[in-house]
Each structure stands twice: as structure tokens, then as C-alpha cells.
N, C-alpha and C positions, 0 to 999 in steps of 0.2 A: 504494500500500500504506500503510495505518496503524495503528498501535500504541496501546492503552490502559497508560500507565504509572501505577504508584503510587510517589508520591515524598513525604517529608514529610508523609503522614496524607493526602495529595490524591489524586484519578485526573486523569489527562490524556489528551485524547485529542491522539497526535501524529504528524505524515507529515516527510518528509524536507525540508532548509531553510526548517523552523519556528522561529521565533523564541520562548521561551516564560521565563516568568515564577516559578521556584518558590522553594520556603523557600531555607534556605542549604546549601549540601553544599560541601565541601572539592573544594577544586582552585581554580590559577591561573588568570586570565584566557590566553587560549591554548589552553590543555590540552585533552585528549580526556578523556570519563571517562564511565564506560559501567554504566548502569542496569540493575538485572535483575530487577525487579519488573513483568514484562510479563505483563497480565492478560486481554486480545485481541491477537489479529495477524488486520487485516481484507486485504480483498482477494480476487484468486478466487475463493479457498476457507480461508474464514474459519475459526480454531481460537480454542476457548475453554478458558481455562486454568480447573482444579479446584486450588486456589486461583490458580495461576499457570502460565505454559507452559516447560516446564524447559529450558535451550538455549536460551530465547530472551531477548535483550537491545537496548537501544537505545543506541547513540552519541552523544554528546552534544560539544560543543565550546563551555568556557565562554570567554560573552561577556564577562561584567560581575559584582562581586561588589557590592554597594550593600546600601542600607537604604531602605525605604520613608520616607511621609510622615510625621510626627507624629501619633498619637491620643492626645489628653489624655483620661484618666480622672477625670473630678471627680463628685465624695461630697459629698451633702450633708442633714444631718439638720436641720432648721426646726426652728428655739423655742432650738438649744442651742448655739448659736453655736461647731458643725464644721464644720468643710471642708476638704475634702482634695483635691489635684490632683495628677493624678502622670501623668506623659508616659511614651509609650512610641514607637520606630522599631521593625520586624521585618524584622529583615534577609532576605533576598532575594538569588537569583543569575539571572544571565538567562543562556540557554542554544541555543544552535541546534542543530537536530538534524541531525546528518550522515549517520546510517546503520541501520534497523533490521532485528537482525542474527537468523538462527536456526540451528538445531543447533549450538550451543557456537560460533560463531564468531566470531574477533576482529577487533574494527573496522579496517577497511583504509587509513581515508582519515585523513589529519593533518589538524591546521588550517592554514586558510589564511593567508597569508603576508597580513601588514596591508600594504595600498597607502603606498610612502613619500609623506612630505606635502614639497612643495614649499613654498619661501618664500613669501612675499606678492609680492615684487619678481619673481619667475621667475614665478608662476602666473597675474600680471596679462598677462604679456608673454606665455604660452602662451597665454591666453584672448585676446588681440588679435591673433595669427596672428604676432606677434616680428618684423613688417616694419615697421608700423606707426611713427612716431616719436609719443616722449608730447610736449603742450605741456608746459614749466614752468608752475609756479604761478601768475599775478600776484601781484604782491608788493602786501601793504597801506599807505594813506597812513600817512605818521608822521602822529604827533597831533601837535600846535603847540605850542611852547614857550612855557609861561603866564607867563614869568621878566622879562618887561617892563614898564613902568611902569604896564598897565593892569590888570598881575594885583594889584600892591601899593594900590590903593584900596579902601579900607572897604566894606562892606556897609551899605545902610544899615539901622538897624535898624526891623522892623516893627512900626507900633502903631498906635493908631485915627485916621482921617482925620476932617480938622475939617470 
């Protein structure tokens, strides 16, 4: 089943554990938060919404709240010595869709629980099967102690060969 949503002036076409990219809409990363601007719902039997289909909505679970790349704006009039440069980011939220829903009903599923992250020292030792023994390092050669009577002689200095 798939959903045409319009969100931030865009349409989207979206099915469930879709990753998606739009303007920015409120809510924490975590959260559930639920779209109602559904202007198809495909599938068996496809409905088309006159502007939109009433009762129906999409689920969403944000991912990421960010800002896009840099676009520098630069103006430039020739002969008169303007120019103008002026930067801009557009913020952005990334979203996965969890559920889309119809006749007025309310999203069922939460989000999901982030996988805890293991140390670097435990995750190595899970990745080697934890039987395994590590080698130690080799240790590196000390440098030599330059403090004996051949460090203390001149350079000689260079200049042209006779």
C-alpha cells in the first residue's frame, strides 16, 4: 500500500519503512507525528482524494532534524563594481514512515527503541567470538640518545668546492 502526501508545498509518494527527506516540521528526533494531507491511498483499490481523503493520514517517526548543504547566492552587475554573496542552508527533517493510516485512525506503532552502542573494547571482543586472546602491541625502538661527544661537533658549514 502507498500514500501520496503533501508536506511543505511538496507531494510525496510514500509506502511503509520509507526513509524520506522533507522541509522542516516540528517534532523531536524519536517522536511519532502524523501527516494529514493524504492526496492518494494506492493499493487494491485505489481512492482519490477531491482535494484530499478525509480520515486519512500517515505516520511518520522522526529521524533527524538537520540542515542541508550550503547554496551561495552571488549578484553580480559588470562595469559597476557590485557584488553581492549571501549563503543560505534549508533546513530539513528526515522521516520514516511507520504506518498509513485511514478512517480517522490513530497511529498504533511507537518508535523504535535505538540499539544501545557498545564500547570499542567490548565490540572488538564480541566481533572476535570473546575467546580469542588479543597480542599486545610491540613496543617501539627508543630513539638514541644524541647527548655524547658526537652530537657536540660543528656542522661544517657549506660553501663552494675549490
Amino acid at each position: 500500500m502507498f500514500a501520496v502526501i503533501k508536506t511543505g508545498g511538496k507531494q510525496y509518494r510514500v509506502a511503509e519503512d520509507q526513509l524520506l527527506r522533507i522541509e522542516r516540521i516540528k517534532g523531536e528526533p524519536g517522536e511519532i507525528v502524523q501527516l494529514g494531507d493524504v492526496l492518494v491511498l494506492g493499493g487494491d483499490t485505489p481512492q482519490l482524494g477531491v482535494p484530499t481523503i478525509s480520515g486519512a493520514s500517515v505516520a511518520a517517526e522522526v529521524v533527524q532534524q538537520s540542515r542541508g548543504d550550503k547554496v551561495i547566492a552571488f549578484k553580480k552587475r559588470r562595469r559597476k563594481n557590485s557584488r553581492r554573496r549571501r549563503g543560505h542552508r534549508q533546513e530539513f527533517t528526515l522521516i520514516r514512515i511507520t504506518e498509513i493510516l485511514t478512517d480517522g485512525a490513530k497511529p498504533s506503532k511507537t518508535a523504535k527503541p535505538r540499539p544501545e552502542r557498545k564500547p570499542k573494547a567490548q565490540a572488538a571482543e564480541a566481533a572476535e567470538g570473546g575467546a580469542a586472546e588479543t597480542k599486545p602491541k610491540a613496543k617501539k625502538p627508543k630513539a638514541k640518545d644524541k647527548t655524547g661527544p658526537a652530537a657536540k661537533t660543528k656542522a661544517k658549514p657549506k660553501g663552494k668546492k675549490k
